[in-house]
N, C-alpha and C positions, 0 to 999 in steps of 0.2 A: 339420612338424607332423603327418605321414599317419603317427605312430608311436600317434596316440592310440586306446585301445583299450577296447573295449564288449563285454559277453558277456551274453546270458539275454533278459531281455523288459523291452519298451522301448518302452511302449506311446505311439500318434499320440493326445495328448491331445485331447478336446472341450470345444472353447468355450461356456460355456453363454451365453446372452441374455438380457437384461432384455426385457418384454412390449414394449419401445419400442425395441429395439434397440440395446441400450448392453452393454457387457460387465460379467457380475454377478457382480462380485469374491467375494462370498460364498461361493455355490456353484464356480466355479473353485477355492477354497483347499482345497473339502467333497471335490472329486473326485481335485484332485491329493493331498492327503495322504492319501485312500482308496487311493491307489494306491501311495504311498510303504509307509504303515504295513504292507500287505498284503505288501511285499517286491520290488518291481518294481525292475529295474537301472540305469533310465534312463527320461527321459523326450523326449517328442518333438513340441517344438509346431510350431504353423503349418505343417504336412503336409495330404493333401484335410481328413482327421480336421477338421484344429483350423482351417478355414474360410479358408486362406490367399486363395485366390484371390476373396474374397469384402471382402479387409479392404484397408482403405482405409491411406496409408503408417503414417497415428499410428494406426489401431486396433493394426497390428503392433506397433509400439511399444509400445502400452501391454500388448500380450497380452505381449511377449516380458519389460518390465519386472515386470509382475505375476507372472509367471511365477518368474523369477530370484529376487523377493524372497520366492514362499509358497516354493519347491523348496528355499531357502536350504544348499546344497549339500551338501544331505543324498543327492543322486543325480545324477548327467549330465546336462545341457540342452542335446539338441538344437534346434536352430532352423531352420525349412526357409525359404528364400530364395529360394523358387520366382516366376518371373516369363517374361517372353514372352523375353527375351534379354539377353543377358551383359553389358550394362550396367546395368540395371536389378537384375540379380542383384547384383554388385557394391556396389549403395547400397545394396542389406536387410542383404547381407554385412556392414557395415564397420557400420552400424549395431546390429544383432543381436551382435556380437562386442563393442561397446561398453559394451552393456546386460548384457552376464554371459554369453553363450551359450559352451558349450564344444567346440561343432563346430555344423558347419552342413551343411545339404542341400538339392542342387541337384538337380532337371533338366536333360534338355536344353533348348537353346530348342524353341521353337515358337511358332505362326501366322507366321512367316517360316520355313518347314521348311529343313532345310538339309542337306548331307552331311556323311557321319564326317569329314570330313576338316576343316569346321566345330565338331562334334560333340568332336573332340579338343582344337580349340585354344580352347575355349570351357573347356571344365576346366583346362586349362591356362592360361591366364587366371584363373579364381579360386583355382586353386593359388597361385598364381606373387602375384598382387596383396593376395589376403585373409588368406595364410599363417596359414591354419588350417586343420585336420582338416576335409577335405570328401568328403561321402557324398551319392554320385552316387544319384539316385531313381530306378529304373526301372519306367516306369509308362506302354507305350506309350498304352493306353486315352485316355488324359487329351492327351497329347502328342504321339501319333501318329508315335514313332521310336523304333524297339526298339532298346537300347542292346547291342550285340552282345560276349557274353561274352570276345571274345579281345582287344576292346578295353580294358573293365573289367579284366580282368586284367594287360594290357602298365602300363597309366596303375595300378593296385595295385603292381606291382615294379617300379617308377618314384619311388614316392611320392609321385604328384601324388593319387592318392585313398586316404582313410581306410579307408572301407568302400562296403560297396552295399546301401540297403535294397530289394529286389527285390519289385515288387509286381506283374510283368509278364503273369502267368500263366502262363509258360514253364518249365515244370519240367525239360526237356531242358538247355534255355540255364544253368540254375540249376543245374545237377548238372557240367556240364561244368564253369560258373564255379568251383564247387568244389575242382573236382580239379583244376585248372588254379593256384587259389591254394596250393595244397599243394603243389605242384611246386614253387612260386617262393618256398615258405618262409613263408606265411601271415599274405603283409602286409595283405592287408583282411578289416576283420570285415566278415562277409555277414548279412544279416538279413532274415531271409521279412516281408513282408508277406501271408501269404496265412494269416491266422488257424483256415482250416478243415482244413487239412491241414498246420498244425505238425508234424505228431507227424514227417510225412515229411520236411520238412526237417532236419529235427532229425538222423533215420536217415542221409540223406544227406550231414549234415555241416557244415548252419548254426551258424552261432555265437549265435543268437538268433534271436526274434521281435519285428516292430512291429503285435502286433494289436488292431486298435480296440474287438473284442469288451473286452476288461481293461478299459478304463473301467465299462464294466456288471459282470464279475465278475474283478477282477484272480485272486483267488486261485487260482483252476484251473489260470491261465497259470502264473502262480510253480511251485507245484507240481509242474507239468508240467516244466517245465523243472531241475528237481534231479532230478525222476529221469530225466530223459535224462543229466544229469550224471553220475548215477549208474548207467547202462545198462541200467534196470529199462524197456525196452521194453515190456511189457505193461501199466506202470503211466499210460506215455507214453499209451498207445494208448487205456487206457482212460478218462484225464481228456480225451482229444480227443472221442472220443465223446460226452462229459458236457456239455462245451465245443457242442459241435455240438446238441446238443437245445435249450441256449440261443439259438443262432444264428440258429433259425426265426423270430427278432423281424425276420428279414431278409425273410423268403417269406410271411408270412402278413396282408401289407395287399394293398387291392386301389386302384388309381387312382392311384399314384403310380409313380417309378419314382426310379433314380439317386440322388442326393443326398438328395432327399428320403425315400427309400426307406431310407436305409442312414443314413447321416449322422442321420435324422429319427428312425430305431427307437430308437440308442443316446439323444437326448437323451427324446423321448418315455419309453425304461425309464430313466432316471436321474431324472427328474420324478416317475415312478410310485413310487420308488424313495425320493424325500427328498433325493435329492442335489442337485436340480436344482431351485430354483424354479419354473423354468418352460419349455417346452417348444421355446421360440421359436425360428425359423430364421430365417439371414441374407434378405435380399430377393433375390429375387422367391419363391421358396423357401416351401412352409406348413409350418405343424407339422401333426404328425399327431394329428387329431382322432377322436370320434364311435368308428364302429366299428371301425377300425385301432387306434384306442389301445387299445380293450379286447380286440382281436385280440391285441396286444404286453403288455396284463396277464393273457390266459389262460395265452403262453406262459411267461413270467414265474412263474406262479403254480405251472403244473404240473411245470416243475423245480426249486420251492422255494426260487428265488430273493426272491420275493417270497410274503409269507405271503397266503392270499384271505380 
């Protein structure tokens, strides 16, 4: 199954909330077909984005079945199966592949840290058991084990992994992966997580993007990405930039951090925005209120995203 293949942006969907914490079908259909319509290659739920490690077995459930039935295979569903370790990954697996998913993406484990030598037989395990397209997530921040490109690469001309969506911040590790897959014939698609420096991957030789900015403005990304298709580098460079003055929905609240800082901007501009009922975040987690919100509507306003 590592023959299945993905190209362009492929954005980590967000889960919106009901004020009581229920999942608000509504606004889910409003964003994922905002992203469909827009032109996006793929989509990719239950990744940090789409609140995996927040949801409880049947919320996944219901996120990945609601999911399957608005996406209605008009584009790619991934489904990330992230969990502490390789048995537990295994039952989101077989479940998530029931429900309609067309690949899935893993982690390594962790809070039991363990070595590559773990690290390998743990992908190989959900190769071997799940036989499906699996994209390894590498994401040491969260997980605390950088997945080391010569290994991504052996386990890519192997075919035990699909692709790799890299959110590591190693741009060395990433450029190596690269060329490293090109040698071996270009059996895994690689896909930057790091939304603010697209344009670089792209130069270097990613096959896509999974940025969470696209739930707030899919089009930029689309865009962006035909014309790297189409080697019009300057035009790359110049929707990154454009892309980037959006971004500061990221840097310009003050008192929070992490999840709620990142995770909280996108559903805060999505709410401002009409896509979003409501701003809610999983527990223990706030929405962002008061002056941060209207910090994340000045940015909004002043790159035209939103009218004032």
């Amino acid at each position: 199954m590592a023959d299945f293949k993905i190209r362009g942006v492929v954005p980590p969907v967000t889960v919106p909330d009901t004020d009581d914490h229920q999942l608000d079908v509504p606004s889910f259909e409003r964003v994922i077909n905002r992203m469909i319509d827009a032109g996006v290659d793929g989509l990719f739920f239950l990744g940090s984005t789409g609140e995996v490690v927040f949801s409880t077995d049947e919320r996944r459930d219901q996120i990945v079945r609601e999911a399957v039935r608005i996406v209605d295979h008009r584009v790619p569903v991934l489904v990330g199966i992230i969990d502490t370790e390789t048995e537990r990954m295994l039952e989101h697996g077989r479940r998530a592949l029931a429900l309609g998913a067309d690949a899935l993406v893993a982690t390594c484990p962790f809070y039991a840290l363990q070595g590559m030598t773990e690290v390998e037989e743990h992908f190989r395990i959900l190769h071997e058991e799940l036989d499906a397209p699996i994209f390894a997530y590498d994401i040491p921040v969260c997980v605390h084990t950088k997945l080391p490109w010569k290994l991504l690469a052996k386990l890519g001309a192997e075919g035990v992994l699909a692709g790799v969506k890299d959110s590591s911040g190693d741009d060395v590790s990433f450029r190596y992966l690269v060329q490293e897959n090109e040698k071996n014939g270009h059996p895994l698609t690689l896909l930057t997580g790091h939304e603010i420096v697209v344009d670089g991957a792209y130069l270097g030789g990613a096959d896509g993007s999974v940025p969470g900015l696209a739930n707030v403005i899919p089009v930029p990304y689309v865009e962006q990405w035909k014309a790297a298709e189409a080697g019009d580098w300057a035009r790359v460079k110049e929707l990154q930039d454009q892309i980037n003055e959006v971004s500061h929905i990221f840097d310009v609240t003050s008192g929070v951090q992490g999840y709620a800082g990142g995770v909280g901007a996108f559903k805060c501009a999505l709410n401002l925005m009409g896509v979003f009922d409501s701003s809610q975040m999983p527990r223990p987690v706030k929405p962002l209120e008061g002056a941060n919100r209207e910090a994340i509507r000045k940015v909004l306003v002043d790159t035209g995203v939103l009218e004032a």
